[in-house]
N, C-alpha and C positions, 0 to 999 in steps of 0.2 A: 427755320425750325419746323415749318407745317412739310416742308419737303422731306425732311427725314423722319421726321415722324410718319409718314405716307409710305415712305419705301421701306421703312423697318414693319410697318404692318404690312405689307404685301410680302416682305420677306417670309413674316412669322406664317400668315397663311400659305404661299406655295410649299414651304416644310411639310404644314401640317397634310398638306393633301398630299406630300409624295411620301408622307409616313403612316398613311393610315393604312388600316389592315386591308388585302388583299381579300374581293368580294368574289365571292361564289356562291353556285347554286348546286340545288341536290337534284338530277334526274332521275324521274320514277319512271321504271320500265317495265310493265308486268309483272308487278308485286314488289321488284328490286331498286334500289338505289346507289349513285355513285354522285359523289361532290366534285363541281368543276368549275373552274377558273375561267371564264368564258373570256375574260377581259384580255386576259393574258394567249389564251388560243390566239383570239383574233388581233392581237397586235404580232406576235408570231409570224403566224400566217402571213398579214399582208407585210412583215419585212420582206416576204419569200414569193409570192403569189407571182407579181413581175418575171422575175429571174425563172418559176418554175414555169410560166406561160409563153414568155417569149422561148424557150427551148423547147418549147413541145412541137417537134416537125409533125406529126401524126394528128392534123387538123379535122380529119373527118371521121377518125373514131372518140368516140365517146366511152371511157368506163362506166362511170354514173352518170346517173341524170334524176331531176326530182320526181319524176313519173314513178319510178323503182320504187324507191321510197317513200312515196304515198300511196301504195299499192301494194305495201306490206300488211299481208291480214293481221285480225284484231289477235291480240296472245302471242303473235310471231316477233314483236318488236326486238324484246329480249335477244334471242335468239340471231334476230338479224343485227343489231349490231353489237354483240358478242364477235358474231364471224367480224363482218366489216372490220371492227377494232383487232383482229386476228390478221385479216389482209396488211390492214396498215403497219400493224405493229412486225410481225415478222417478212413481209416481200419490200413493202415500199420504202418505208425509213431505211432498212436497211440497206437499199441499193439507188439513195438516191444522194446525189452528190451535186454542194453548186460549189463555183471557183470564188465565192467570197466568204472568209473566213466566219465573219457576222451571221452571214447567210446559215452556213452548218452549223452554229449555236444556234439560232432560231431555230431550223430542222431539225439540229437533237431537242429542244426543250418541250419541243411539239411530239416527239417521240416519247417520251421522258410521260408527257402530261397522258398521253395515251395508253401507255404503260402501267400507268396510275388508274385510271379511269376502267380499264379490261380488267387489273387484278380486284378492282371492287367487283364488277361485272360478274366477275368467274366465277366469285362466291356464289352467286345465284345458279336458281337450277332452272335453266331455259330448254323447252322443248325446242326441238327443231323440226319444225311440218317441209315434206317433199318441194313442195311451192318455194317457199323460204331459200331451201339449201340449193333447186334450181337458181334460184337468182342471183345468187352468189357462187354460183359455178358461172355463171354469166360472164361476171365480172372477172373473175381468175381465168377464164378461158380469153375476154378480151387482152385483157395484160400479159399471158403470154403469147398472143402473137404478136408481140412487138418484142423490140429487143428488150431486155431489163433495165436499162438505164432509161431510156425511152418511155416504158410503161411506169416505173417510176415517176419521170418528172409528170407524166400524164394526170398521175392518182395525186400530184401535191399541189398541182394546177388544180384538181377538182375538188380539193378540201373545204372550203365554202360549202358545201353539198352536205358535206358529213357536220360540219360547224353550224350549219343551219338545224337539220336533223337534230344535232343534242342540245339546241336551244329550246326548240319546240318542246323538247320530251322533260325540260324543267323550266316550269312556269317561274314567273319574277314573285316574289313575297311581297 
């Protein structure tokens, strides 16, 4: 009796927690905000991160890196990742391909949340300073000297970078 009575409570709670509402936070960037699913990013992400790392022939360039982006002036935030989420959303998602079905569900839904994320964004009105749009010509100028499939997998390998970035930019409650 005490045994089923134990596994029926542990039944009721893993329910309860794989029913509870999906947690998000609100990024404030420069006066603007966008609501994001952080939990779900990064479980995403690391179905993919493997697959997009181990295919990265292109070991000694680097797109991003956190220097960039902690060296984005004060007011530019906005602005900079407006672009970024522009990058991703129209070069990389769309030219990036792995051979497991699973895998391209997670990379659409990480497309999908980004999509989501830029159309809150956009609402805002973000300047963009000369500094800023250089750094981000940086990065588009790195990705295409590789092939596109190549800089792709490159930018989905680096996404931890950007998933770090819009943790920072929305504090926990």
């Amino acid at each position: 009796m005490k045994i089923h009575l134990s596994s029926s409570l542990c039944t009721l709670l893993l329910l309860g927690f794989l029913n509870r509402p999906v947690e998000s936070r609100t990024l404030h960037v420069d006066g603007c905000s966008a609501r994001v699913h952080f939990h779900e990013l990064r479980k995403y992400f690391s179905d993919i991160k493997s697959d997009a790392i181990s295919g990265d022939d292109e070991i000694g360039v680097k797109l991003l890196d956190t220097s960039m982006i902690k060296n984005v002036q004060e007011g530019q935030t906005c602005c900079f990742l407006r672009l970024l989420l522009r990058f991703y959303v129209e070069r990389v998602f769309n030219n990036y391909e792995s051979s497991q079905p699973h895998q391209q569900r997670c990379s659409s839904a990480l497309a999908n949340a980004f999509v989501s994320i830029r159309r809150e964004m956009h609402k805002c009105h973000c300047n963009c300073g000369e500094e800023t749009q250089r750094t981000i010509d940086s990065v588009l100028t790195k990705f295409d000297m590789l092939q596109i499939r190549q800089g792709a997998q490159k930018a989905v390998g680096e996404l931890d970078i950007v998933l770090d970035l819009l943790e920072r930019l929305a504090p926990t409650s």
